[in-house]
C-alpha positions in Angstrom: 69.9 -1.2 47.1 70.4 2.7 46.2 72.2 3.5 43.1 74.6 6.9 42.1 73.4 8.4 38.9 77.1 9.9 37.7 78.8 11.5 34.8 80.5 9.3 32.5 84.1 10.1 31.9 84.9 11.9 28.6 86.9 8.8 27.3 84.0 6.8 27.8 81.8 8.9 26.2 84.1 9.2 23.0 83.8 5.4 22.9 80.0 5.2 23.0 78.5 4.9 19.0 77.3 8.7 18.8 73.7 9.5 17.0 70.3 10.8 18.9 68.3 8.6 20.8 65.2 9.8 20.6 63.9 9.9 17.2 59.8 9.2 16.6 57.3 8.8 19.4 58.1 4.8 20.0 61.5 5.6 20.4 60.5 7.9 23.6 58.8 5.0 24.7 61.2 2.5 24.4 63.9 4.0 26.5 61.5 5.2 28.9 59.9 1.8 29.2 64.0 0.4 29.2 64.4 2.5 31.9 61.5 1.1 34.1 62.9 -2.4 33.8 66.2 -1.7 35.3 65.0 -0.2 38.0 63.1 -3.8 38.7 59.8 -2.7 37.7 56.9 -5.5 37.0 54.1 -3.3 36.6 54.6 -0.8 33.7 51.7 1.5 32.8 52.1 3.3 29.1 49.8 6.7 28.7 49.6 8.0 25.0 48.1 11.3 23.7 49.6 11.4 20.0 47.3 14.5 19.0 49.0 16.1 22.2 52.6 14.4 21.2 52.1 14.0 25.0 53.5 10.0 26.7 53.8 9.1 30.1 55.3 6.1 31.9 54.4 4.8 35.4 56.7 1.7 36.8 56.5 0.1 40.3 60.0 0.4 40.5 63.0 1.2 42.8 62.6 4.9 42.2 65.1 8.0 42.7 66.0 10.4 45.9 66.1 13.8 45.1 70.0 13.6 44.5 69.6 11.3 41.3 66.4 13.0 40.6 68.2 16.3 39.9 70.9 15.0 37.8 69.3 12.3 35.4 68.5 14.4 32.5 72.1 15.7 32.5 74.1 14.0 29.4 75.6 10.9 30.0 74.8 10.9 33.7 74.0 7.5 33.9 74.0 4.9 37.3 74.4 1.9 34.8 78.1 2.2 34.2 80.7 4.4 35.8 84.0 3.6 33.2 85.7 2.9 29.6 86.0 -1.0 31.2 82.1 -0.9 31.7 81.2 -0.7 28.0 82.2 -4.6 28.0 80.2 -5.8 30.8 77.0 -4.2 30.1 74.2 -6.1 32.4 71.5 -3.0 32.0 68.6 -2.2 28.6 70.3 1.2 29.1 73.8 3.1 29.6 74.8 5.5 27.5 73.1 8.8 29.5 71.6 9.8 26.8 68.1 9.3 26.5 66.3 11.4 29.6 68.6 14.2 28.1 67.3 14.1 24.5 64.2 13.9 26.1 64.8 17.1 27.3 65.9 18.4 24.5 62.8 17.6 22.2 59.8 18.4 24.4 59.0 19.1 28.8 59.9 16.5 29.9 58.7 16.1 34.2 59.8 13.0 36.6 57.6 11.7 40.0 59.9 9.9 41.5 60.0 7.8 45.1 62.8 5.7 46.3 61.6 2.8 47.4 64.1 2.5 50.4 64.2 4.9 53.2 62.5 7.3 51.2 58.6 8.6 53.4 57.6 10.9 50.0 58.7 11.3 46.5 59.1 14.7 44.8 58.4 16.0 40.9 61.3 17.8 39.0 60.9 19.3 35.4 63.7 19.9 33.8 65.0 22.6 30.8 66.1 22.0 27.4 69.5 21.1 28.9 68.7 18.5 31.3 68.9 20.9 34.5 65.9 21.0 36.9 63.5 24.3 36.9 60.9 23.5 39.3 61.3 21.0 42.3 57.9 20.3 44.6 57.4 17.6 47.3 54.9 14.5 45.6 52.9 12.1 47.5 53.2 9.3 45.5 54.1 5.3 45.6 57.6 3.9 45.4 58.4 3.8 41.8 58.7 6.8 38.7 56.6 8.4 36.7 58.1 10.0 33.5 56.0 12.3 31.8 57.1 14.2 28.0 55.0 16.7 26.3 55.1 18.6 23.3 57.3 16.4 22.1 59.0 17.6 18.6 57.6 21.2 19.6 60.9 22.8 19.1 61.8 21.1 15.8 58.7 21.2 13.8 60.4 20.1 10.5 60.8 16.7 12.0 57.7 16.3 13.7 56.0 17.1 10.3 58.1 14.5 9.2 57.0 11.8 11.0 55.1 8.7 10.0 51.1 9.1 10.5 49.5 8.6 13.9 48.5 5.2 12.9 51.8 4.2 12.2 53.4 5.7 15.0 51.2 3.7 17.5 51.8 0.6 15.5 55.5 1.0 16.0 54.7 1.7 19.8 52.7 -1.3 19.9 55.8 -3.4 18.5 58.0 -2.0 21.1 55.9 -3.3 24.3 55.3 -6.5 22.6 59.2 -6.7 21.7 60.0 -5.9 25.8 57.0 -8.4 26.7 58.5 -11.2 24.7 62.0 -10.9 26.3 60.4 -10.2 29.9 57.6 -12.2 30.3 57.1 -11.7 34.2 56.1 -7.9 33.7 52.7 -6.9 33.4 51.7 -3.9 31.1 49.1 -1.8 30.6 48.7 0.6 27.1 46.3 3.3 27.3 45.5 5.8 24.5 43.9 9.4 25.4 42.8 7.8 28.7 41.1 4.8 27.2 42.5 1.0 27.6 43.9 0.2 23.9 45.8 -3.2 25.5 47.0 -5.1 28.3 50.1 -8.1 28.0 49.4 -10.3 31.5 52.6 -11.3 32.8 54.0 -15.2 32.3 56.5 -17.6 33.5 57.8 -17.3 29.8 57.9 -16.1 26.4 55.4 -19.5 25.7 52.9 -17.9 27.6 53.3 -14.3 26.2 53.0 -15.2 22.4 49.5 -15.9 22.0 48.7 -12.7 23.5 50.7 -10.9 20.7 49.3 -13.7 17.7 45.5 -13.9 18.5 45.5 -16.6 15.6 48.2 -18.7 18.1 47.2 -20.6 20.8 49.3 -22.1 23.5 48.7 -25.7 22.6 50.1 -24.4 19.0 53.7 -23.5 20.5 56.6 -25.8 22.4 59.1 -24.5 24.2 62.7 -25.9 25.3 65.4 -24.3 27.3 68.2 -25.0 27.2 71.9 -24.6 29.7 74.8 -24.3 27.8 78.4 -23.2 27.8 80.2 -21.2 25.2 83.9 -22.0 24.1 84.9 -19.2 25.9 83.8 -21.5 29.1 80.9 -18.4 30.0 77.4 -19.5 31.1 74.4 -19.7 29.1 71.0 -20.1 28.3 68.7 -20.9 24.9 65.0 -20.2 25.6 63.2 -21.1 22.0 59.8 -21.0 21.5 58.6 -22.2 18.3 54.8 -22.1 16.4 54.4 -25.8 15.6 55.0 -26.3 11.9 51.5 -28.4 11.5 49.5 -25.8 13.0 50.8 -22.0 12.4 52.8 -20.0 10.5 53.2 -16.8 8.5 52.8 -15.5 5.0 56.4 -13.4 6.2 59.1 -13.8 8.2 58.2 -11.3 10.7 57.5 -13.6 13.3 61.2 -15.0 13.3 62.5 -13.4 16.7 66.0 -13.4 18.1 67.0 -11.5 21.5 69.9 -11.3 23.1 70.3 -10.6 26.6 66.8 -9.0 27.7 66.7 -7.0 23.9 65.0 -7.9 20.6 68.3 -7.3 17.9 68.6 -7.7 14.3 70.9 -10.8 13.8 70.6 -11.5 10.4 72.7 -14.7 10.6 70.6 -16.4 13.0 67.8 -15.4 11.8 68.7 -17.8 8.4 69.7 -20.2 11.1 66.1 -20.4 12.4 64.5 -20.5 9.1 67.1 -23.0 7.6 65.9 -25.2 10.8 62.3 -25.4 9.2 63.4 -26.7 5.7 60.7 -29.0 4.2 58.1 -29.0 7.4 56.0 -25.6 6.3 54.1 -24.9 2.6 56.0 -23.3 0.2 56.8 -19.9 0.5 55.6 -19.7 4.3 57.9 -18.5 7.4 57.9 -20.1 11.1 56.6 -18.4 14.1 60.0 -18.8 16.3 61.1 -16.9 19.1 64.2 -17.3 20.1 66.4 -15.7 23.3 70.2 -15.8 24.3 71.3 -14.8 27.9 75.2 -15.4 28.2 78.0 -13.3 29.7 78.1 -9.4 28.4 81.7 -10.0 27.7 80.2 -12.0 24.7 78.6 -9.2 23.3 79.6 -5.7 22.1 76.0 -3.3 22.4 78.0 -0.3 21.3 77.6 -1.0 17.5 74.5 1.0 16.8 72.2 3.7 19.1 69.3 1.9 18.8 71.2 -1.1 20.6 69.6 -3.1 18.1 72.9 -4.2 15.9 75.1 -6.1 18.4 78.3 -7.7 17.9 77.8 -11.5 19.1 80.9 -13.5 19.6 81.0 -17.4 19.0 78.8 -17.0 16.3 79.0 -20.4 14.7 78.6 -21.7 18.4 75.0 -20.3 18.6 74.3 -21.5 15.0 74.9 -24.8 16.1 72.9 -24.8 19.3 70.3 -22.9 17.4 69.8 -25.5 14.7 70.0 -28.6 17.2 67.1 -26.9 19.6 64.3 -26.6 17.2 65.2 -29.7 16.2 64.8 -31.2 19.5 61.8 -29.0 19.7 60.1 -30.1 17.1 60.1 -33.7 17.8 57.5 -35.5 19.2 57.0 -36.2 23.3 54.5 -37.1 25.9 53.8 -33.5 26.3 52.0 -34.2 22.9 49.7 -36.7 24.4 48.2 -34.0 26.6 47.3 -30.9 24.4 44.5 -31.0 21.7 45.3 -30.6 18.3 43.3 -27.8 16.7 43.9 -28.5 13.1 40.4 -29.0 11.6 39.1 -32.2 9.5 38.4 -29.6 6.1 42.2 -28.7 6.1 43.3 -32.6 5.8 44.6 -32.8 1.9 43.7 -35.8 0.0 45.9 -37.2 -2.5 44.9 -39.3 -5.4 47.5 -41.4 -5.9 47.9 -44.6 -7.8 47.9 -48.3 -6.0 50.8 -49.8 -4.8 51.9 -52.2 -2.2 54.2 -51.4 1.0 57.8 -52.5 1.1 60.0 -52.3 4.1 63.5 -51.9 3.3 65.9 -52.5 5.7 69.0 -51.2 4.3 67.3 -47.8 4.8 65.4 -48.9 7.8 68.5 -49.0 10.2 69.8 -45.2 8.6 67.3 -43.5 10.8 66.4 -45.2 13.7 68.7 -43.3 16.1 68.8 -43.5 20.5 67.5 -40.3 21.1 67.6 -38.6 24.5 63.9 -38.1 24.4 61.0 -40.5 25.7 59.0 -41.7 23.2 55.4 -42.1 23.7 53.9 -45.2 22.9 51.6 -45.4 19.7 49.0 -48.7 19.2 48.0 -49.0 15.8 44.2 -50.1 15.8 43.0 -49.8 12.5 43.2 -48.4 9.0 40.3 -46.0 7.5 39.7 -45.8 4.1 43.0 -47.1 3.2 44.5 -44.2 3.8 44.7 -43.3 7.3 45.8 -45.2 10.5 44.4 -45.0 14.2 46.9 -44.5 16.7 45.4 -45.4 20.4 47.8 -43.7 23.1 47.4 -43.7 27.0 45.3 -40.4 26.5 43.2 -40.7 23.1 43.8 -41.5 19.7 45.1 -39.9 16.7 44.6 -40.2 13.1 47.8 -40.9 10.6 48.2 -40.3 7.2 50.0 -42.9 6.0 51.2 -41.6 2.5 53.3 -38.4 4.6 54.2 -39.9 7.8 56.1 -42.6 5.5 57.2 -40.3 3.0 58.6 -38.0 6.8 60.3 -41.4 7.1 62.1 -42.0 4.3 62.6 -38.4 3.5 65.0 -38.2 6.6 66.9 -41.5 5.7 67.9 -40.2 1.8 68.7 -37.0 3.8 71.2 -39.0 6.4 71.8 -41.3 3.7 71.4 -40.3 -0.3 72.9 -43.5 -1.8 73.5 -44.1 -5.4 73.8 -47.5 -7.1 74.9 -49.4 -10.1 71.6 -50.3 -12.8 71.9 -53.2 -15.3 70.8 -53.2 -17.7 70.9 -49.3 -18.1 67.9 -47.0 -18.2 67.8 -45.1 -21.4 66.1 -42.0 -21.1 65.8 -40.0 -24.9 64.7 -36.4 -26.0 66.0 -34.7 -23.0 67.3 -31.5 -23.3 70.8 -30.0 -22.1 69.7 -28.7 -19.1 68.0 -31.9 -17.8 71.3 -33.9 -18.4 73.0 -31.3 -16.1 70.0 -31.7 -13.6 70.8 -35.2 -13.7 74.4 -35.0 -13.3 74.2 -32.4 -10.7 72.6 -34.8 -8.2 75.4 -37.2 -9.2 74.0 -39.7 -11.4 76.0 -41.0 -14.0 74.6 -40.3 -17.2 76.3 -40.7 -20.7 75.5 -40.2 -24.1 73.7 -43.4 -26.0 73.1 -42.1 -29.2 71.1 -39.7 -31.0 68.7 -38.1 -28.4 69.4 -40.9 -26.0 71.1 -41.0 -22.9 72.3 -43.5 -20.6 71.6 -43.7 -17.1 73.7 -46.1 -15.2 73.2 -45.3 -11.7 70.3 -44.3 -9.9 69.0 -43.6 -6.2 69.1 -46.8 -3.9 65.2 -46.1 -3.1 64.1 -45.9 -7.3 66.6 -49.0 -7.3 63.5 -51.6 -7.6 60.8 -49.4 -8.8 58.9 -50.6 -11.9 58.1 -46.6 -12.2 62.2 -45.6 -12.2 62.5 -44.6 -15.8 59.3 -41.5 -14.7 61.2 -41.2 -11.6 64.4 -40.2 -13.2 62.3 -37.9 -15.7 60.7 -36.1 -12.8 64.4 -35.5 -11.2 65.8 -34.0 -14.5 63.1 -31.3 -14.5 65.2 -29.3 -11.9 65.5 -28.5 -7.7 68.8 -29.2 -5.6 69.9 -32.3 -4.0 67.1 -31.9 -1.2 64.3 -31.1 -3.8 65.4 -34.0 -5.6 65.6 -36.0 -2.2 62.0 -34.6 -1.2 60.8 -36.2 -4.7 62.2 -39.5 -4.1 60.5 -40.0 -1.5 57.2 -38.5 -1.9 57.4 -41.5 -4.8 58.5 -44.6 -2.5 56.4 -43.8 -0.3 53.5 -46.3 0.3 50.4 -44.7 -1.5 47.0 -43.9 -0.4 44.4 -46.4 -0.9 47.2 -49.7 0.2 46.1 -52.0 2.5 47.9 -52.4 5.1 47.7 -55.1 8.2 48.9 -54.4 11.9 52.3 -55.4 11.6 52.8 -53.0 8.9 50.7 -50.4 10.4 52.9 -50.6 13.6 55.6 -50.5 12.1 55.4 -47.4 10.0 54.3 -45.8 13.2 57.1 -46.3 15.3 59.8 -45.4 12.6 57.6 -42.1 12.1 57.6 -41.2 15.8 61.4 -41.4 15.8 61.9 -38.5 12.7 63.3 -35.4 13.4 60.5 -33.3 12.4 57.4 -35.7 12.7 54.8 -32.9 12.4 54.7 -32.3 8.7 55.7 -33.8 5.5 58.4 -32.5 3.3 56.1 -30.4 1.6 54.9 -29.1 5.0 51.5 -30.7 5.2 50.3 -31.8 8.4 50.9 -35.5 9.3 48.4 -36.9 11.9 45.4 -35.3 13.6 45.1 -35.8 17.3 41.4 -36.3 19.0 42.3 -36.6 22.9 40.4 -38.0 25.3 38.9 -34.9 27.4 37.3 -33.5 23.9 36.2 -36.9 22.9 34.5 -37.2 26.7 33.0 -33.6 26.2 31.5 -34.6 23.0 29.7 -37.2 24.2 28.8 -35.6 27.1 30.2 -38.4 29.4 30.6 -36.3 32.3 26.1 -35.7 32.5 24.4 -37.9 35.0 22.2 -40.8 34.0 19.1 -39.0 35.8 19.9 -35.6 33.9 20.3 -37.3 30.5 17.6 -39.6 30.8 14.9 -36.6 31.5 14.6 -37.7 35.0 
């Protein structure tokens, strides 16, 4: 279907955030490479020549006639949206008119163009320094556009000589393909730099699939994915794709792999960008980020893209909405399902932590028991316990392999979860007396809600404590260990990293079983609290290939 590129009304244009679009090198490409997706492109090609300040961008697309050819580079001709009313319905990576015009302005800027309906040639237009054509020629090329700017910055020097180095300017051009990748996988693009091949993104079904091409250190087994239909309280339409890096297997030293887009665009979205991470508490290391994308398609009468020229500040309505569904998808992300059963963990044996710990024996406690255990709307794969190793780890036989628990952090996962649904203090007699703490320990203590009194000189009175330090010979360290500082969680985290049964415990298959199936029903059953990986998974295929099942008797016998 043929589009009418058109001048904007002046009331619309007075309402459109003013500033120039075209600003550094990857900002040419960005629009440009914008541009080729709305016309339906799914082959992009990206030339560079930053010694030349010369780009070029070939797309497959639905091209121009020589109408819209001649009046694209005029400002604010745009065929995206035609009134004031349109700014709220915005559907299209561009509108504003603006960015073939500054184009223009900053450098020659040339378009091939063929219509890909009715159209038996294409023809080649350069255009001035205000957008109007200057030389027009018949071009035998394929359906789709070619936009080509060179000299780019010639006529403003001072900012050119301004300009990051070349190295940096590719690494922000670099960014901007990856950014359009993520939030359309189904394109396929090729980068070249003077004429060589610097990188090629293969087009996906989804973002899951685009990732590891961007990370080299990801792979796909490494990520899950979940998308999800919803319905916003203004009754519009949604969707919540989420891809997250597994929190056993990857994640970053920053948090620059903590992605949100918004209708086809990567945006800055502070709030839910503490959303995702907050969704992560206690299942990475210390001082460690997730590797989460995350992408919202809902009506454009939900968002306001006139905030900023980049278009990458956006007002979102139903904010708290999306923080909700936010938060509930990576958690139903990150739980365990049979799609576990059938990709190979690739976390290797060195990495496994062993903690020295001192003997102790396992209690179940019920009160705390029936605090967690939840219906979930998830199938649970079934897990056998077999055996124990070393008295520290227990193999889990499933349908596909087996893996290898450690018990220590998929108990302390358990009960971690239940003081976090369910911190419970209770009444001591006699009282614990604790002595030579100092005033900020007593507030530590009374901060998590304990009641603590003065006993004396230097002694303190403790008279209720945590339900799970309740019947511990070790309570009196416990409570020592709280006072030294940390929030509620920390102090939660704590508590249970010291219930929890220790390493070297013996344990028989009842017991083994049991802590097995309350640890497959956790919320976040990858990591511990303290973010260390939980269970290591040898499946079946690998196993096979390491033993080289699949050789013939005659082969392996040296027939």
């Amino acid at each position: 279907m043929s589009v009418v590129i058109q001048p904007l009304p002046p009331e619309a244009i007075d309402l459109i955030a003013a500033g120039e679009v075209i600003d550094s090198l990857a900002a040419a490409v960005r629009e440009l490479a914008e541009n080729a997706l709305d016309s339906g492109a799914t082959r992009i090609v990206i030339s560079l020549f930053p010694d030349l300040w010369r780009l070029q961008v070939a797309d497959n697309g639905r091209g121009m006639d020589l109408e819209n050819l001649r009046l694209c580079a005029k400002a604010h001709y745009t065929s995206k949206i035609h009134s004031c009313e349109d700014l709220w319905k915005i559907t299209s990576l561009g509108f504003r008119g603006e960015a073939l015009h500054s184009l223009a302005q900053f450098g020659n800027l040339e378009i091939w163009s063929r219509a890909a309906e009715n159209c038996e040639s294409g023809w080649r237009i350069a255009y001035n320094r205000q957008g109007k054509p200057i030389e027009e020629e018949i071009s035998a090329i394929a359906p789709g556009t070619i936009a080509t700017i060179s000299n780019l910055f010639g006529n403003v020097p001072v900012r050119r000589n301004a300009l990051p180095s070349k190295m940096q300017q590719l690494k922000a051009v670099q960014e901007i393909v990856q950014q359009l990748a993520l939030c359309h996988p189904q394109i396929a693009w090729q980068v070249l730099q003077d004429e060589q091949p610097w990188f090629n993104l293969s087009p996906g079904a989804t973002a899951k699939e685009i990732l590891p091409q961007l990370l080299k250190s990801v792979q796909i087994n490494d990520l899950q994915a979940l998308q999800l239909t919803l319905e916003t309280p203004t009754e519009d339409p949604s969707t919540l794709e989420i891809v997250v890096g597994l929190p056993d297997r990857c994640h970053r030293r920053r948090a620059d792999w903590v992605r949100v887009a918004v209708n086809g665009r990567i945006v800055r979205a502070p709030e839910l960008e503490q959303t995702i991470i907050a969704a992560f508490a206690r299942t990475l290391p210390r001082d460690r980020y997730p590797v989460c994308f995350l992408h919202i398609n809902t009506a454009p009468r939900q968002i306001d893209w006139n905030r900023h020229p980049a278009k990458t500040e956006i007002y979102l309505h139903s904010l708290d909405f999306w923080r909700e569904q936010i938060s509930q998808g990576i958690e139903a992300t990150l739980r365990l399902s049979p799609a576990d059963l059938q990709s190979a963990q690739h976390q290797r044996l060195s990495n496994l932590l062993k903690a020295a710990e001192p003997q102790g024996r396992y209690r179940l406690n019920p009160d705390l028991q029936t605090a967690v255990i939840r219906d979930r709307d998830i199938s649970l794969m079934e897990l056998r316990a077999v055996a124990q190793v070393n008295k520290t780890y227990i193999i889990a036989e499933h349908n596909s392999g087996l893996w290898l628990v450690e018990q220590h952090i998929a108990h302390e996962r358990v009960l971690y979860e239940q003081l976090l649904d369910s911190w419970e203090l209770v009444p001591i007699e006699p009282s614990l007396i604790l002595t030579q703490l100092t005033p900020k320990q007593v507030a530590q203590l009374q901060g998590l809600g304990l009641e603590i009194e003065s006993f004396g000189e230097q002694m303190w009175a403790v008279r209720t404590v945590p339900q799970a330090l309740h019947q511990r010979e070790d309570c009196l360290d416990a409570l020592i260990e709280l006072s030294w500082g940390g929030d509620l969680q920390a102090a939660q985290v704590a508590t249970a990293c010291r219930t929890a049964i220790r390493n070297g415990t013996p344990l028989n298959l009842p017991e083994m079983q049991d802590l097995l199936d309350r640890w497959k029903r956790t919320r976040n059953p990858r990591t511990c609290p303290h973010g260390r990986p939980i269970y290591l998974s040898l499946e079946e295929a690998a196993l096979a290939r390491f033993f080289r099942r699949h050789w013939v008797i005659g082969k392996s016998h040296g027939i």
